[in-house]
Structures are given as structure tokens and as C-alpha cells.
C-alpha positions as MATLAB code, in Angstrom:
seq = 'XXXXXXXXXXXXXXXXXXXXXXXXXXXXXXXXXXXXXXXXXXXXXXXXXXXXXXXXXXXXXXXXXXXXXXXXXXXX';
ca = [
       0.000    0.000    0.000;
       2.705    2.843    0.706;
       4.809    2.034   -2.395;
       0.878    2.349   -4.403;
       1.058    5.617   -2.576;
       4.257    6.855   -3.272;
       4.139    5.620   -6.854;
       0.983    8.244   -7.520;
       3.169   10.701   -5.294;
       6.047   10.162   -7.663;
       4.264   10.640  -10.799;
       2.385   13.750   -9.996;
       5.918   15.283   -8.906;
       7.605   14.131  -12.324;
       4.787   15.610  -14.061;
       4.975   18.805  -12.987;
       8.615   18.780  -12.897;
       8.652   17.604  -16.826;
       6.104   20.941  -17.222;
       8.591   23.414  -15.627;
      11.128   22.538  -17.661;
      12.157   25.220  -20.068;
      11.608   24.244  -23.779;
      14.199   23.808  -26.415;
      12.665   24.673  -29.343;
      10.067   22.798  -31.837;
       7.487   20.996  -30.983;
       4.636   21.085  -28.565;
       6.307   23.463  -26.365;
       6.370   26.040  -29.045;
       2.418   25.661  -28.967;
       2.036   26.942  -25.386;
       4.836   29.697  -25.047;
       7.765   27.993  -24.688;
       9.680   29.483  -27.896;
       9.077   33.227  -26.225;
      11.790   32.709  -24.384;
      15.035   34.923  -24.329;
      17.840   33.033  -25.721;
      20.373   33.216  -22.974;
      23.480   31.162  -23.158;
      24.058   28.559  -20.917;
      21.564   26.953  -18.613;
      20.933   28.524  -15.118;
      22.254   26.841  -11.312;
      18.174   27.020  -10.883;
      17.781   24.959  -14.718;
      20.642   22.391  -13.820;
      18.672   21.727  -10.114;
      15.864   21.011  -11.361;
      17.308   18.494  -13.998;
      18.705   17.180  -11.055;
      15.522   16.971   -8.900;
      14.104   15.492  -12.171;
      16.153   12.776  -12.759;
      16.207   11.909   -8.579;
      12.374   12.295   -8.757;
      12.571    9.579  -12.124;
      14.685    7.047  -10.075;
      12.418    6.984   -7.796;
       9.664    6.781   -9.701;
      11.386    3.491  -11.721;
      12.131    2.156   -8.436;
       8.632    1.961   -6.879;
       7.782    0.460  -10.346;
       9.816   -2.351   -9.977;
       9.547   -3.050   -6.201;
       5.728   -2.884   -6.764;
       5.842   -5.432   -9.701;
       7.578   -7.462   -7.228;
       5.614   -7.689   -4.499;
       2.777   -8.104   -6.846;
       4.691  -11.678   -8.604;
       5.833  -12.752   -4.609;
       2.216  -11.871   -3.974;
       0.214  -14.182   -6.707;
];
């Protein structure tokens, strides 16, 4: 039950994390504002943290996955 929990945790914090990523050009970001963006060289201490957080926040995410599926064989 807590991994269940975590694993909808997870998601909803990779989600939003995926959103607030800056675009890069092309594509559906384009669509919803993301190519107004100043072109500033480089990517920001703020940007490369929250790739971080994203990736950490992923991990996680892949590990409930897999301890879930799991419990769920050793279950049945």
C-alpha cells in the first residue's frame, strides 16, 4: 500500500517537474509559449537543479515500479 502511494506521489511530482522545464525549441512546447523565451546562453544553477531533482524524482519513480511489480509476482 505505501509504495501504491508513493508511486501516484512520484508521478504527480515528475509531471509537474517535466512541465517546468524550459523548452528547447520545436514541438509542442512552441504551442504553449515555450519558444518566447530569451535566448540566454548557458543553462541557469536554478535549470541544472531542477534536472537534477528530475532525474532523482525519475529514479524513484522506476524504483517503486519495480519493487511494486515485485511484491505483486511474490504476492500471486
Amino acid at each position: 500500500m505505501g509504495f501504491s502511494i508513493a508511486l501516484i506521489v512520484f508521478s504527480g511530482l515528475l509531471m509537474l517537474l517535466v512541465l517546468m522545464h524550459k523548452g528547447k525549441g520545436g514541438g509542442l512546447s512552441d504551442m504553449f509559449g515555450g519558444g518566447m523565451q530569451s535566448s540566454v546562453g548557458g543553462s541557469s544553477v536554478a535549470e541544472r537543479n531542477l534536472d537534477r531533482i528530475t532525474v532523482v524524482v525519475g529514479l524513484l519513480w522506476f524504483a517503486c515500479i519495480v519493487v511494486l511489480g515485485l511484491l505483486m509476482k511474490l504476492d500471486g
